[in-house]
N, C-alpha and C positions, 0 to 999 in steps of 0.2 A: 473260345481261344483268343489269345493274343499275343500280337503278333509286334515287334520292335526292331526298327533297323538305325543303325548308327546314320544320325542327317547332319553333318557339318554346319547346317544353316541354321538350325535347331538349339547348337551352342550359348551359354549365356558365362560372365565371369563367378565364378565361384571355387572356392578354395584355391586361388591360385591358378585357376587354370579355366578353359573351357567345359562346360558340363551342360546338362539336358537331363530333365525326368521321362521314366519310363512310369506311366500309371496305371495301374487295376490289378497289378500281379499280389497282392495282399502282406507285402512286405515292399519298404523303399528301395526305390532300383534309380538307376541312372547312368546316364555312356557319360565315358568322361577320355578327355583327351590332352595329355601331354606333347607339348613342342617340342623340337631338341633343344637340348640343353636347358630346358625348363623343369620345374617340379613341385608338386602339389603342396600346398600348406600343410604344415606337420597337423596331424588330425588326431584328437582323442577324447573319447568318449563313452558311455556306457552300453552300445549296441554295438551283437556282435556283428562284423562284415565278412563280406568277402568281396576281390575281387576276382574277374576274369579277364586275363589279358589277351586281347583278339585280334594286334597287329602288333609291332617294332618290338622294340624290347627297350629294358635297363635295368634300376636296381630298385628292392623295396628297402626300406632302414626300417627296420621294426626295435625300436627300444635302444637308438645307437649300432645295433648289427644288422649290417648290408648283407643283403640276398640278388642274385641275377632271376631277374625274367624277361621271357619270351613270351610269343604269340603261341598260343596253348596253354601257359600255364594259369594256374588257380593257387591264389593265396587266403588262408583263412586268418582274421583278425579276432580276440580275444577281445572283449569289453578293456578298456583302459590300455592298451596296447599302443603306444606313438606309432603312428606310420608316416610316412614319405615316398612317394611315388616317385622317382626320377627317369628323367628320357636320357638315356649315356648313345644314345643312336643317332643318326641322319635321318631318319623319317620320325611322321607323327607316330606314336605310343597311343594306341587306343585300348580302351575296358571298358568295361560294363560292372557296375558294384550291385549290390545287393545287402539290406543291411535291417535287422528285425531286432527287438528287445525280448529279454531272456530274461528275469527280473531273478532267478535263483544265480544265474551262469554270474550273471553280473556282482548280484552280491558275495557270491565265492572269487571273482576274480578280486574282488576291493580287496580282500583280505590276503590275496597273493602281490601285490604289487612290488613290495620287497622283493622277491623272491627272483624275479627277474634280472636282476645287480649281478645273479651270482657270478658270471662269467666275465663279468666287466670288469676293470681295472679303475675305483671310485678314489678322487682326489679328493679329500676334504680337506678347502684352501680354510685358516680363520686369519682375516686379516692382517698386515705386517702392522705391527706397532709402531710407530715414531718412536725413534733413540733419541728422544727431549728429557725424558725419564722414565720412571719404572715402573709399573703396571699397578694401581689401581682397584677398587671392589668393582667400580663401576665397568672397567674394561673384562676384568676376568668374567664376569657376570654373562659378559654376551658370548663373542664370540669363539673364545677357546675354552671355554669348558662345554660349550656346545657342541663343537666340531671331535672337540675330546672322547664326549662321550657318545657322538655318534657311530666315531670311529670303533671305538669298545666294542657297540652292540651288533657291526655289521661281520665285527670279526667272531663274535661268538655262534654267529650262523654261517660262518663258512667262507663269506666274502671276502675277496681282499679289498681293502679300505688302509690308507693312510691318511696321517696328518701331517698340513705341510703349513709353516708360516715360516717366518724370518724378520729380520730389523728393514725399517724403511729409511735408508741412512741417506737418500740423498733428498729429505723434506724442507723445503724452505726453513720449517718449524726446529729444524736441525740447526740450520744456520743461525737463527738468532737467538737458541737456547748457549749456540757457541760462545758468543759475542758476551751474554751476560754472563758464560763462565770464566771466559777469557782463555778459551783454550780453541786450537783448530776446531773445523766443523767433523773432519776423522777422527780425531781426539774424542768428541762429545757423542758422537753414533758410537764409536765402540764401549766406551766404558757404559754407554745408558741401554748398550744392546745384548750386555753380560750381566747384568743386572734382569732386564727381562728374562732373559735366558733362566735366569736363575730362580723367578718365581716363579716363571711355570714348571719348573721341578716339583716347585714345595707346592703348587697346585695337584702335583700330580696329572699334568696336561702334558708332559713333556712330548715335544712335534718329532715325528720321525727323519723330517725333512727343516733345517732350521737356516736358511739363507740370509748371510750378510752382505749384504747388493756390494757394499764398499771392498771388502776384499776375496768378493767368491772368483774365483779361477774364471775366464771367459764370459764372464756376465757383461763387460763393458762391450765386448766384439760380437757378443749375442744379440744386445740389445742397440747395437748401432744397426747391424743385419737386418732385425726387426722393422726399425724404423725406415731403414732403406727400401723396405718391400711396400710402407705405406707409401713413400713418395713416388716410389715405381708403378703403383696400380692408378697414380692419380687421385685420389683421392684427399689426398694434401698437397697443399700447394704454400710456397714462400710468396707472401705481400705483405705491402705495410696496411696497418689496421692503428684504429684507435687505442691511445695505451695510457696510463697514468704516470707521472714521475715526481720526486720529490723536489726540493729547492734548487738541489745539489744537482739535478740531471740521475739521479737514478732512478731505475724501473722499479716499478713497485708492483708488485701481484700477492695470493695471499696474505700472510701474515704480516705485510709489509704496509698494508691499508686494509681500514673498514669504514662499515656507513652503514646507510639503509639498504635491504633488501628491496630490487626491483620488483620481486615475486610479493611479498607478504608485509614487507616495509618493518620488518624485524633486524635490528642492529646486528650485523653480520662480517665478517670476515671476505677477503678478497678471495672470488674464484668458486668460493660453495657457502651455501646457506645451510647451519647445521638446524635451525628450526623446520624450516618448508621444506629441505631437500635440495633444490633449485639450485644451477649454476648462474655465476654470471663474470661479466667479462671486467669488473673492477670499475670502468668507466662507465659502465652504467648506475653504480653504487646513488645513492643520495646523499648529498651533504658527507663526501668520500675525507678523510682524516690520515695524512700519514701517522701511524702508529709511532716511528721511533721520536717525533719531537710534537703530535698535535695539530699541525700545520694544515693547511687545506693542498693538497698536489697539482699539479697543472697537468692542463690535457695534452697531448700531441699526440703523436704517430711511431711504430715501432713496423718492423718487418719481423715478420714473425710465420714458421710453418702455421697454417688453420687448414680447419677442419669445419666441411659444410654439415653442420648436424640433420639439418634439415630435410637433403638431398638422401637419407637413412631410412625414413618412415617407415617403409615395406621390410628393412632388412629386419630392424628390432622389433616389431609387432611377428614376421616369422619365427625369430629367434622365440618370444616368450611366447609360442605356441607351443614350442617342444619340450618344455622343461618344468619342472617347480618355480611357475612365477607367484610370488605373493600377489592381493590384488593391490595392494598399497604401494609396490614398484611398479606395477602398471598403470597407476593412476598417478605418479611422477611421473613417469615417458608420455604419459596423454598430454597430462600439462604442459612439459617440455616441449614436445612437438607441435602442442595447439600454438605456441609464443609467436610462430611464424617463424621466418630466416633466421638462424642461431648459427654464429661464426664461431667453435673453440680454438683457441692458438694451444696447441699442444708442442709448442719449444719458450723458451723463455729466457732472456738476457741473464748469465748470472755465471759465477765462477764454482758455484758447487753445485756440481752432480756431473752426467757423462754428454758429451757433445756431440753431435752429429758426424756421421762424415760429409754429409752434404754443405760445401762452401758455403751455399744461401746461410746457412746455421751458424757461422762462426760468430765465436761469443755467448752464443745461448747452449742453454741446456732443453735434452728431452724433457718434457716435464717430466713430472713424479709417477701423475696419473696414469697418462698411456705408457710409459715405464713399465709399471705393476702388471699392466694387461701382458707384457714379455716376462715380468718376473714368474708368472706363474706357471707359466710355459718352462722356465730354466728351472725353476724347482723339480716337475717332473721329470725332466733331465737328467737332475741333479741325482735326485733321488734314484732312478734306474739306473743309472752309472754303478751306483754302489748296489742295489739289487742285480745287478747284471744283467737289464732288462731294455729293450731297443726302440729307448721311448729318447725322441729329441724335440728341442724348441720349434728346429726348424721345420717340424712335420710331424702336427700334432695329427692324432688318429681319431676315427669317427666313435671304434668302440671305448673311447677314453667317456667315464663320467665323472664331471667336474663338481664338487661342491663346493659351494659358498657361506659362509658365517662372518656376517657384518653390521655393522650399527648403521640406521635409518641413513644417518649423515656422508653414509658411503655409499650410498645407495645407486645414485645417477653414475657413478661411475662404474660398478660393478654391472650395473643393468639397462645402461641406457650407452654409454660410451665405448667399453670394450667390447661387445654384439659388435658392434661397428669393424671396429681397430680388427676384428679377428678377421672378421669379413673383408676386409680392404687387403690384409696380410697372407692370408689363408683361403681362397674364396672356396675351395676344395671341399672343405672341413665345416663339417655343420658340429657346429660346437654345442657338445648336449651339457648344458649347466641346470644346476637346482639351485636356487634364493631362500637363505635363510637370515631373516633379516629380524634384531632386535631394536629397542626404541631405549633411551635415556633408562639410565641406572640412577637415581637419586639417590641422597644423602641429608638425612634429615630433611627431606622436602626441596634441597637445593641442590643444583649442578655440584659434580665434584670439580676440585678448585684446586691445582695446586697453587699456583700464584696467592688464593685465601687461606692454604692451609686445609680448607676443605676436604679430604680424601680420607680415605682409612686402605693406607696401602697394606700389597698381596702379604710382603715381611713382617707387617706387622699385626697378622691376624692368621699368618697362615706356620703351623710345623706337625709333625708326624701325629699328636692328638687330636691338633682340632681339625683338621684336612677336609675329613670325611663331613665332619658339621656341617664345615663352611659350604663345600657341596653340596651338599642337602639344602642349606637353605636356601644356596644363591639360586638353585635349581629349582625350589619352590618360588622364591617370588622373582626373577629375573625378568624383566620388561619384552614380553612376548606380545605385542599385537598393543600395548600402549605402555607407558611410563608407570615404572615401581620403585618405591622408596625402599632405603634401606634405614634402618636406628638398632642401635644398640639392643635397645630392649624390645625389640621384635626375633634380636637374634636370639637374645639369651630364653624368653622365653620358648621358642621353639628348638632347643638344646635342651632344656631343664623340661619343659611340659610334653614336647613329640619323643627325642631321640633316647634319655633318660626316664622320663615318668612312662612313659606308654609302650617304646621300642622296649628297652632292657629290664625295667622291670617284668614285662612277659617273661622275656627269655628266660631272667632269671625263674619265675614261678614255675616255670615251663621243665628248670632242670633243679629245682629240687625236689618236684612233682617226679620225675624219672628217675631221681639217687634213690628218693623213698619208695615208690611204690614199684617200679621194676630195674635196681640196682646198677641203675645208668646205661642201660641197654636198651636200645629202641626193640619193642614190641610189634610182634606182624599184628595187625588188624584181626580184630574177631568180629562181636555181633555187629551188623550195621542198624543201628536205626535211620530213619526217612530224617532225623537230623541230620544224621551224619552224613548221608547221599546228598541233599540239602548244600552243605556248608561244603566238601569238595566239588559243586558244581560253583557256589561262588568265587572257590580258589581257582577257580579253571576261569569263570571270568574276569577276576582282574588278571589272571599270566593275559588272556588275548588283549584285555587295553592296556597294558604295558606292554606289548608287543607292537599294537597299533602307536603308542604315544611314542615310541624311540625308536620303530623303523622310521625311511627314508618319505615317505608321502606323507605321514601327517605326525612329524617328530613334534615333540614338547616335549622340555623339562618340566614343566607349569604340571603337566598332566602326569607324566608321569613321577615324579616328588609326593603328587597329589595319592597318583593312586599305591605307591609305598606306604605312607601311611596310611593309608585305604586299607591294606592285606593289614596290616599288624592290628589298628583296631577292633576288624571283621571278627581276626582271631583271638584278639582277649576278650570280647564278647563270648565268643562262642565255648572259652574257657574257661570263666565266669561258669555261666550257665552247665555245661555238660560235664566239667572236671568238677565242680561242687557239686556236684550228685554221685559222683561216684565216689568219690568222697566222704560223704553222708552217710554212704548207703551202707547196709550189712552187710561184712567181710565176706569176701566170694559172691555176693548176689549178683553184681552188674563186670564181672571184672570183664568179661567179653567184649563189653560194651566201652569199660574203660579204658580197655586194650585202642581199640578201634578210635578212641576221642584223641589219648596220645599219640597214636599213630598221625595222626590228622594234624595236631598241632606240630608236628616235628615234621612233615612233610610240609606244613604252609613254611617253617623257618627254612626248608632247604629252598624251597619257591623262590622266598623274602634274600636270601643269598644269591640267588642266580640273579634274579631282576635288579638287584639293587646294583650287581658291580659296575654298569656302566655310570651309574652315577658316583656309589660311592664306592670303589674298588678294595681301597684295606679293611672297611668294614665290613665288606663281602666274602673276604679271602680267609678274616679269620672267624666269622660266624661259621664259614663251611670246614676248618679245622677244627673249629668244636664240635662238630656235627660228627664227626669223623668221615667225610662227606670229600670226595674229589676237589681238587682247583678248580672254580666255577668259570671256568671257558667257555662249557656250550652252554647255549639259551636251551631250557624247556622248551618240547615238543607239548608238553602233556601236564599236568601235576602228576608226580611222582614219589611213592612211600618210602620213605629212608630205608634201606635193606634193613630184614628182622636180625637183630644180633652186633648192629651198628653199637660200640660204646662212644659214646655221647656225655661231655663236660661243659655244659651250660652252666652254671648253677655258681662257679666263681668268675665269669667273667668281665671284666670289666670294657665295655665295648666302646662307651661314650664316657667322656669329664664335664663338669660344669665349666662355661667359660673363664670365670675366675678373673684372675690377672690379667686375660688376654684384653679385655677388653677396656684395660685403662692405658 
């Protein structure tokens, strides 16, 4: 027997809280105990648990949804399951966990993790563009055909998911794109943010939610609100700090000066290092250069709201405990945090953008950065308004999940800065965010460049033919986890050698194979051979890692681009081989069999139509019109055989063009 009583003195810190092992019971046990107003570090892992609550009460959050407990109750945790323990009471919360490994239960929860979204309302934020200009290979690349086609696939399983972005109109980068236009800096965000607008069309990315910070209705009184809640909790304060200026007495931050990177000593931009990640404060730059004449700036002093980053540590190491953190944003916040004292001035001397109400403020604007951390709050706002749905800035909700889609160089602000900002504004609200973060889109081996002319913009590669291509490839090589080049002739060959030679050529063999031998009518299945059981269990494993690469835990385009091509190869191999035999063979010998091979191959194209649409949607839409085949909205359960009797027009279509033209 053995025997365990809760001992207070017995206590050690761990996950946030006070805890104690319980030993020899042949699975991990341990009392653990929450303060008031305290609560356990979000926890997630492969073993199942349970707790037992044996004094106070409060709530558990399991995956974003809050449950009440008391003394009595038992909660059971699921492998991979977020939990959070909170004490909402005057006395200590006491329990006793208990927590063993299940090695089947686990690996059937991995493959449920999606599944869990279904009741939650999932934002997928992709970055606001700077209205400097127009969107780019190297922009579309990351993060709005990802967030794009996220959105697709969460909605083909039932989920609600939108896409929310909009123009970042009040960017320093705004301002001096103005100056070289010679038009206001309103003038230059709107016409460069109609312009975006306008390639994510022809992307076929178009955002559910599209906010132009410059003249969305309440955004300016939103986002003074905002900031008025961080100077209320204390957590910024107005002082003067060290600041750069140029000859003339102006402040310079951003784009306004560059130098050496304090972090990596890589020639950088005032405010963020787009190499290392790293922020910095301008005055710390090396060998610092006002950009508009060359000049060296001089040091002084500015009053300016700051923010102690420092004084953070425990809120952002909780925060990426509960969510999709990459480890590559957590090993920026290490770094970050490792620097020591780190003061951010989040307002800054200047006449464009929105001003505080706070007197200390006058003159300066909110920055941009902690700005965006309210923009994205007003989006969902925005967006409810017109769904008729009771979502506000000023009271974001726990079951809200938040997505993220951004380049490396946004990094520290997406994941190191607003954890903070929400926390100082919101303390209520445990903000459940995912990180999906890509690295540099190359162009012939070098940064895209507008100022060199370097770029291959959205308009000038993208309309109703090539769309889907463009898709395809950018979704095949797109900088997931390091830096990918883009060239012309990586495009074209994988247009002429994947989507033409290997995709459409099948299809076509596929349906003049069905005109001739069963009169464009899919066929029920007849004999099976141990080929053909064989080759539908292959089709059943790439539908699950195309399920795996474009749900929410372990999304890739990389992966899934990869394994599209993957299906369509499998099956002209397999059609190759099993449709040339029957082929061969003597008239009536194998027709059972031949039945059952084209049943097989018209069932992998309806597959190749469901999984391909969140990538490439018009090429999904009309593969399943030829099929004679539903609007592919739901995702595959299963592989599934085209109804027997289905007529079926493969055999003229034309699905893909060679680049051609487009690419001079």
């Amino acid at each position: 027997m053995i025997i365990s009583s809760y001992d207070p003195g017995a206590l050690h810190a761990a996950l946030g809280i006070g805890m104690s092992g319980i030993d020899g019971l042949g699975v991990g046990a341990a009392w653990g105990r929450v303060e008031p107003g305290e609560a356990t570090n979000p926890d997630r892992h492969d073993e199942t648990e349970v707790f037992v609550i044996t004094a106070g009460h409060g709530d558990v959050v399991v995956d974003g949804v809050r449950h009440p407990v008391a003394a009595g109750t038992v909660v059971g945790f699921e492998p991979f399951e977020t939990h959070v323990l909170e004490n909402t009471g005057d006395e200590n919360l006491l329990f006793a966990t208990f927590y063993w490994r299940d090695a089947p239960r686990a690996a059937l929860a991995a493959g449920q993790t999606g599944s869990r979204r279904g009741q939650r309302p999932q934002f997928v934020f992709s970055t606001p563009p700077t209205p400097n200009g127009d969107l780019h290979l190297g922009h579309l690349s990351g993060p709005y055909l990802g967030a794009d086609a996220y959105v697709r696939f969460q909605r083909m399983n039932g989920r609600e998911a939108w896409h929310l972005t909009g123009s970042d109109d009040f960017q320093s980068y705004v301002l001096a794109a103005a100056r070289a236009e010679g038009r206001t800096p309103a003038e230059t965000a709107a016409r460069h943010s109609a312009e975006i607008a306008d390639t994510l069309r022809l992307l076929d990315a178009e955002p559910d939610q599209y906010t132009v910070t410059n003249t969305e209705p309440g955004y300016r009184a939103g986002l003074r609100a905002f900031f008025s809640r961080l100077v209320a909790s204390g957590g910024i304060t107005a002082r003067e700090a060290p600041a750069l200026f140029d000859a003339s007495g102006r402040y310079l931050y951003e784009v306004d000066v560059s130098g050496g990177c304090p972090a990596c000593s890589g020639g950088t931009s005032g405010n963020i290092c787009e190499e290392c990640g790293e922020p910095n404060s301008c005055v710390d730059l090396t060998d610092p250069v006002t950009t508009a004449d060359g000049t060296t700036p001089r040091a002084g002093t500015a009053t300016r709201y700051m923010l102690p980053l420092h004084h953070h540590r425990a809120d952002i190491e909780r925060h990426h405990g509960r969510g999709r953190v990459p480890a590559r944003l957590r090993d920026l916040a290490d770094r970050v945090l490792g620097r020591g004292p780190h003061d951010i001035a989040v307002t800054h001397p200047s006449a464009w953008g929105v001003e505080p109400a706070e007197p200390a403020a006058r003159g300066q604007v909110i920055w941009v950065w902690p700005e965006m951390a309210y923009g994205f709050l007003h989006g969902i706002q925005a967006l409810g308004r017109r769904l008729g749905r009771p979502w506000h800035a000023s009271a974001p909700q726990d079951d809200w999940r938040i997505v993220h889609f951004f380049g490396y160089d946004n990094s520290f602000y997406h994941g190191v800065l607003y954890p903070v900002l929400y926390q100082l504004a919101h303390p209520g609200w445990n903000a459940d965010i995912d990180y999906h973060v890509n690295e540099f889109y190359l162009l012939d081996g070098g940064k895209f460049s507008t100022s060199r002319r370097h770029a291959v913009w959205g308009k000038d590669i993208l309309n109703a033919e090539s769309v889907d291509a463009v898709r395809y490839f950018l979704a095949r090589t797109r900088p997931e986890g390091r830096r990918t080049n883009f060239t012309w002739a990586r495009f074209g060959s994988a247009v002429d050698d994947d989507l033409i030679g290997t995709w459409q050529q099948w299809l076509h063999r596929l349906g003049d194979r069905l005109a001739r031998e069963f009169s464009g009518t899919a066929p029920d299945a007849g004999v099976w051979r141990p080929e053909h059981s064989a080759f539908l269990d292959r089709l059943e494993v790439r539908r699950r890692a195309l399920t795996q690469a474009l749900d929410a835990d372990g999304f890739s385009l990389n992966r899934a681009a990869e394994e599209l091509h993957g299906l369509v190869t499998d099956t002209a191999r397999f059609s190759r081989t099993e449709a040339t035999a029957a082929t061969t063979a003597t008239p009536g010998r194998w027709h059972g069999e031949a039945r059952t091979t084209m049943a097989l191959e018209l069932a992998a194209a309806r597959l190749l139509a469901r999984c391909a649409t969140p990538v490439m949607p018009r090429f999904a839409r009309r593969l399943s019109e030829a099929l004679g085949d539903q609007q592919p909205t739901v995702w595959l359960e299963s592989v599934e055989l085209l109804p027997p009797g289905t007529k079926v027009n493969l055999a003229e279509q034309v699905f893909f063009t060679p680049i051609g033209a487009v690419a001079k």
